[in-house]
C-alpha positions, 0 to 999 in steps of 0.5 A, spaced: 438 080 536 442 084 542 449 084 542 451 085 550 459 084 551 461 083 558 468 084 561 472 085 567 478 087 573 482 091 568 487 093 574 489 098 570 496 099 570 502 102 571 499 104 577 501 110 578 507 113 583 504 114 590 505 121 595 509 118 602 502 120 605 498 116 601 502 109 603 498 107 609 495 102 613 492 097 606 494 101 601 501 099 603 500 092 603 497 093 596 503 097 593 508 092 596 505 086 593 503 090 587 511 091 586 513 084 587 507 080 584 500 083 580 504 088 575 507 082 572 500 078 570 496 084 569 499 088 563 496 094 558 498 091 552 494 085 554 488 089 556 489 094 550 488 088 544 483 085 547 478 091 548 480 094 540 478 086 538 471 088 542 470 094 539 471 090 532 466 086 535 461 092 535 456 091 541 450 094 543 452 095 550 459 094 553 458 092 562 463 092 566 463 089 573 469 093 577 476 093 579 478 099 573 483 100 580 488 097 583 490 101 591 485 106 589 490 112 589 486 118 587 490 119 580 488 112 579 480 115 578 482 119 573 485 115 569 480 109 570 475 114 567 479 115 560 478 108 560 471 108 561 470 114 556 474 108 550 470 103 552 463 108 550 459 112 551 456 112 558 449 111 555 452 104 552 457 102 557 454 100 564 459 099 571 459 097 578 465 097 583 469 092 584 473 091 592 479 095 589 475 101 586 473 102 594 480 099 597 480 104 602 473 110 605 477 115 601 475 112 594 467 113 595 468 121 593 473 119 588 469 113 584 462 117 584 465 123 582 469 119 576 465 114 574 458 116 576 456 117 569 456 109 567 453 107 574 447 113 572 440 109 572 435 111 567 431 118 568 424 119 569 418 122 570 418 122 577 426 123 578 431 118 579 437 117 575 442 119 580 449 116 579 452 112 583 445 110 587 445 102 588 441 098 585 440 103 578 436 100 572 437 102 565 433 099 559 436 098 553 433 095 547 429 089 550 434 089 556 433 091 563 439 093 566 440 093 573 447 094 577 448 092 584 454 095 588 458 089 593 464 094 594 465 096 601 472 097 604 475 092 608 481 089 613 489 088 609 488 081 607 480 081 606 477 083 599 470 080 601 463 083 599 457 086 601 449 089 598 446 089 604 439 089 607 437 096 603 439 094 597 437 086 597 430 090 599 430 094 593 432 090 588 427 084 591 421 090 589 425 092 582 425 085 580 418 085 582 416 091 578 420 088 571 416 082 572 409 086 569 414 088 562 417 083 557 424 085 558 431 080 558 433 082 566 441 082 567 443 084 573 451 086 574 455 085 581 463 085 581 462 079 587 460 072 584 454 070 588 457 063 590 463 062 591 468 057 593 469 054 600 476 056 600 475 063 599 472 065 605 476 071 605 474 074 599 466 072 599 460 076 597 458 076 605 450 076 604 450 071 598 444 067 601 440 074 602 441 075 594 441 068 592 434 068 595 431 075 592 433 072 585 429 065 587 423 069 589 423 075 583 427 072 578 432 075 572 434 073 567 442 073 567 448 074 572 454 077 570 460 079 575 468 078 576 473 078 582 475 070 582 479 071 574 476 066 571 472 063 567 465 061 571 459 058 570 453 056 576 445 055 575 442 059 580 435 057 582 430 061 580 422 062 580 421 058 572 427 055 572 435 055 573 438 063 571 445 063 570 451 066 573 457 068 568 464 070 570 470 073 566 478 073 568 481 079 569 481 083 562 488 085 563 491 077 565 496 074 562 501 069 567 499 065 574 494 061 576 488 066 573 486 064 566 487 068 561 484 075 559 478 074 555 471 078 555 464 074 553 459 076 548 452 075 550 447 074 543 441 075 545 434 074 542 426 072 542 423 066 542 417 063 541 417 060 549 421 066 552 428 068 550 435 065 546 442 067 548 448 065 546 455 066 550 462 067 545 468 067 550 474 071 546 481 072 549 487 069 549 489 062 548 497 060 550 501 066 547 500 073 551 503 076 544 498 072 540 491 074 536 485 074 539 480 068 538 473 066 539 475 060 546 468 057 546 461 058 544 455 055 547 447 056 549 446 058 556 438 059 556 434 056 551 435 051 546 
């Protein structure tokens, strides 16, 4: 049995004290409304009980799936990577960006060069392994990682999502390749590949072109964040539904966004393919309550 523990936006705060220079255009929207709303609902106290009730958990491997920032500040990367490095190892932890790690264009220079051991893909023969590079493919145990990236830069007021026709092409051939070896495929993306119709403005663009890869190639399991809340939707798949799992923010506690909690993916063998159980932990009613075990349920087999 593999344990795989998933959380995501952890926003982390404080956010630190910005240069004048820095507060222009979108990042000062950011600001503002991270001073009157966002820092009350996402607090390090929160985000600190439930990573040590992770870790007591002792997973095989950690994937997190973006938002470590709030306006992307260049103090705010180095930071994010101390976080990281408490999460594990990068060989053990696994990260896509999220809209806020690419809040702005500058960001791009900063998340590489911060985060860029976490979104490595596995080293080969012929090359590869190169961080940052989009989809990336990690084999761990019978796992075949694959992280996509959705962060691109956007207007005030916008948080949507995109891959592009490189990247849905590439994992349409990566998906095709891990179809000939007998591994659990988990693809890890910040934007949900379905979303809401009301939420027009924070969307992944181009969700039919991936919804249709995974119709044709196939994957096992889609871990993503960005809505904070708990989600779940079948995706159509070649053999079958494949399903879709959402997180809240692993920092949130207060409004209208479910509480902080992380999953817990059991996964395993079976006789006709593969067994996963999901176990969501977090918190109930009392921000200042233990961590428990919320739900437990199976999402493939029986």
């Amino acid at each position: 049995m593999y344990l795989l523990a998933h959380l995501s936006d952890p926003h982390l705060s404080p956010l630190p004290q910005p240069q004048p220079v820095e507060l222009f255009g979108k990042r000062a929207l950011g600001y503002l409304n991270w001073r009157r709303n966002r820092h009350k609902i996402h607090r390090i106290d929160v985000l600190a009980r439930l990573l040590h009730d992770l870790q007591d958990q002792k997973p095989d491997h950690v994937a997190c799936t973006g938002d470590l920032v709030n306006i992307a500040l260049p103090a705010e990367f180095s930071v994010a990577r101390v976080f990281l490095d408490h999460l594990g190892k990068p060989e053990d932890v696994s990260f896509v960006p999220g809209n806020h790690d690419f809040y702005v264009k500058q960001a791009a220079e900063y998340f590489g060069a911060h985060w860029g051991d976490f979104m490595r893909g596995d080293r080969t023969a012929t090359g590869g392994g190169v961080p940052g590079e989009f989809p990336y493919l990690r084999r761990r145990g019978p796992l075949a990682i694959i992280g996509l990236s959705s962060a691109i830069p956007t207007p005030a007021f916008m948080a949507t999502g995109e891959l592009g026709p490189a990247q849905c092409e590439a994992l349409s051939e990566l998906l095709l390749t891990l179809q000939r070896e007998n591994l659990f495929r988990v693809v890890l993306i910040h934007h949900p590949p379905e979303s809401k119709p009301n939420h027009r403005f924070k969307r992944l663009i181009d969700a039919e072109a991936l919804r249709a890869v995974l119709k044709k190639r196939g994957a096992d399991l889609v871990l993503h964040g960005h809505d904070h809340v708990h989600s779940m939707v079948m995706l159509d798949g070649p053999r079958g539904p494949i399903p879709a799992v959402g997180v809240p923010s692993a920092s949130c506690f207060g409004g209208e966004q479910d509480p902080a909690a992380y999953n817990l993916y059991r996964i395993e063998k079976a006789d006709k393919g593969w067994r996963v159980e999901a176990v969501t932990r977090g918190f109930r009613v009392n921000a200042e309550g233990p961590v428990v075990e919320i739900a437990k349920r199976m999402i493939v087999g029986t």
